[in-house]
Structures are given as structure tokens and as C-alpha cells.
C-alpha positions in Angstrom: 128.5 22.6 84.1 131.4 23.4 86.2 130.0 23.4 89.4 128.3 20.0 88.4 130.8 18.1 86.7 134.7 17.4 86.7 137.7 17.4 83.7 136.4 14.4 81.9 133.0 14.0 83.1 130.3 13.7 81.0 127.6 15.8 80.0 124.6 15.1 78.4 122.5 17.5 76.4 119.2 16.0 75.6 118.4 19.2 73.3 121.6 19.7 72.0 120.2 22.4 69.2 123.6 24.0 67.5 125.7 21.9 70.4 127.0 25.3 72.4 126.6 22.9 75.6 129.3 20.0 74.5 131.1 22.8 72.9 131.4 24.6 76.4 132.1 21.0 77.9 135.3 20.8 74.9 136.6 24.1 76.3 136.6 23.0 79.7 138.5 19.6 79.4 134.8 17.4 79.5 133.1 14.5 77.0 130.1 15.4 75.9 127.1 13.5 74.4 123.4 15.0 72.8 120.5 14.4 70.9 118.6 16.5 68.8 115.7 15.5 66.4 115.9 18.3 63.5 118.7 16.8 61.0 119.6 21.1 60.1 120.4 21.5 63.7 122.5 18.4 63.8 124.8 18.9 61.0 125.2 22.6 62.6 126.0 21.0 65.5 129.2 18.9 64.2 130.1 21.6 62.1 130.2 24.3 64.8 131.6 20.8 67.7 134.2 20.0 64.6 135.4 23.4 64.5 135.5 23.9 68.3 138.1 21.0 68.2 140.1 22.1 65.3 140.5 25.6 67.3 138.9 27.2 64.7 134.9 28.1 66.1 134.9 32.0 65.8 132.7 33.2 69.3 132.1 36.8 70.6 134.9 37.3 73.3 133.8 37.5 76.5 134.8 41.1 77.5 132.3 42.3 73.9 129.0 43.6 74.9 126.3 41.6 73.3 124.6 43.4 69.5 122.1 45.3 70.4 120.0 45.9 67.6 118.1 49.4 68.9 121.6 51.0 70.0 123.0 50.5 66.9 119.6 52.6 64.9 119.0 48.9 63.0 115.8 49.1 61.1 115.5 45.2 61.3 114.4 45.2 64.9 111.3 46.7 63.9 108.2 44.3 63.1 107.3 43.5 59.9 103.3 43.6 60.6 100.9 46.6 59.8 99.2 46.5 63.1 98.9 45.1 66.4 96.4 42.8 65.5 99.2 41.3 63.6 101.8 41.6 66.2 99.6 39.5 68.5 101.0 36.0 68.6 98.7 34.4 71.3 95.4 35.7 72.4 93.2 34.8 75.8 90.0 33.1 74.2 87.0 34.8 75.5 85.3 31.2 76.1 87.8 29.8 78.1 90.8 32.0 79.6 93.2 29.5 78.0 95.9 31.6 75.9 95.3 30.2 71.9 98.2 29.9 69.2 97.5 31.8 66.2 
């Protein structure tokens, strides 16, 4: 975005999901404008864009490492499934090669 756009540019984010692209536009003195289809991601998005403009959207500083679930011994990054059957999400059909969703 910076090396694309200037302080009041626009940006345009034609997925904007939870909005972290206008939000990153805010922080850098640009307008920004999206579109998203799934009405739970939209109201996230103004909530999470309202509170970036209050001052009051809490982020992970920079200089903090990213969670990582299998440093910190956290059973939840285990899978749920029995087997590896069930762990499979796509598998190659033997007719055609073409992966299939399950």
C-alpha cells in the first residue's frame, strides 16, 4: 500500500473480510473503500474500522512475536479427527487426477 499509493489516496479492497486493509490505509493518512458479501464480516469490519478511528483497535505490536500454538504446549493445535482418513480434506480421484472436495 505504501509503495502504491500516497497520503490521501484511495484504496480499494474488493474482499475487504474484517477491513485490516482500510484499517492499515487509516494508519497511514489514506481513504479507503471495500466490499464484502458476508453481512458477519461486515459489521466486524466497521466495528474493528470504528475503533481504528476512535484510537481504540487493540493490535499485537509489532516488535511481539506472533502465538505459536506448539511453543506454547497448546493442546488445541492438535486435530480433532480419529485418523488420517479424517484428516484428509481433498483427495486425488483415481478416475481423473483432479483433486475432489470432501
Amino acid at each position: 500500500m505504501l509503495s502504491l499509493t500516497n497520503e490521501e489516496d484511495w484504496v480499494l479492497d474488493p474482499f475487504l473480510g474484517t477491513g485490516t486493509s482500510i484499517i492499515a490505509a487509516i494508519r497511514h493518512r489514506r481513504r479507503g473503500v471495500g466490499s464484502e458479501i458476508n453481512p458477519e464480516y461486515v459489521k466486524l469490519a466497521q466495528q474493528r474500522i470504528q475503533h481504528e478511528i476512535k484510537g481504540t483497535l487493540q493490535t499485537r505490536p509489532m516488535d511481539r512475536p506472533v502465538y505459536d500454538p506448539v511453543e506454547a504446549c497448546n493442546s488445541l493445535n492438535k486435530s480433532p479427527w480419529k485418523n488420517a482418513e479424517q484428516n484428509t480434506l481433498f483427495e486425488i480421484s483415481h478416475t481423473n487426477g483432479n483433486k475432489t472436495n470432501r
